[in-house]
C-alpha positions as CSV (number, residue, x, y, z in Angstrom):
1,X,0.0,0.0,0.0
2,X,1.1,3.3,-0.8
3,X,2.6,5.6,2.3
4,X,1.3,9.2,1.4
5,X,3.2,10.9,4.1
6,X,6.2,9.1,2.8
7,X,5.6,10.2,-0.9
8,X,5.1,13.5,-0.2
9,X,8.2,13.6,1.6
10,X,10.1,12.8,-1.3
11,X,7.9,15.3,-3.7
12,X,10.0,17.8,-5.6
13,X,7.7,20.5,-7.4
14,X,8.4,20.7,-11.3
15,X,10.0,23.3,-12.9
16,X,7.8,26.5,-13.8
17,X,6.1,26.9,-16.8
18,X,7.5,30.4,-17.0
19,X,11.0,28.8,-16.7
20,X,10.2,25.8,-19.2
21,X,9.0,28.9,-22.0
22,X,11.9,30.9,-21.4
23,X,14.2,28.1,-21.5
24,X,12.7,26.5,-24.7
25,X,12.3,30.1,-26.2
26,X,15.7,31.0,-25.6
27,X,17.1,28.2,-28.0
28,X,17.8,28.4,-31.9
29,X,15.7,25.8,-33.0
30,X,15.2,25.3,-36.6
31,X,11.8,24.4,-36.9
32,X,9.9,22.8,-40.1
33,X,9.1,26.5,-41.8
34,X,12.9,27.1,-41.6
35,X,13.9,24.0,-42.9
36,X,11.3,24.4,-45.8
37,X,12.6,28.2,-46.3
38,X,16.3,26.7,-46.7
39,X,15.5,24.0,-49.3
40,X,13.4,26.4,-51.4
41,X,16.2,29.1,-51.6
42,X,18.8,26.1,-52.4
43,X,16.6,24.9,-55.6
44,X,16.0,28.3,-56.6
45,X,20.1,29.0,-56.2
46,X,19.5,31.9,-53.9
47,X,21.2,32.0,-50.5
């Protein structure tokens, strides 16, 4: 049987959203549009 007092003991809270957005915002990501963007310049010869 589960021990509740125990468990909650060991709980950690999660990172904050606020913190996950920033993080994940702050990174260069290529996403699919960019990729997309890329190969079109590269077939028209432009870049």
């Amino acid at each position: 049987m589960i021990d509740f007092e125990e468990e909650l003991k060991k709980y950690e809270p999660a990172i904050e959203v606020e913190q996950a957005e920033a993080d994940i915002k702050a990174r260069d990501l290529t996403d699919l549009t960019d990729l997309l963007f890329n190969m079109t310049a590269q077939n028209n010869g432009t870049k």
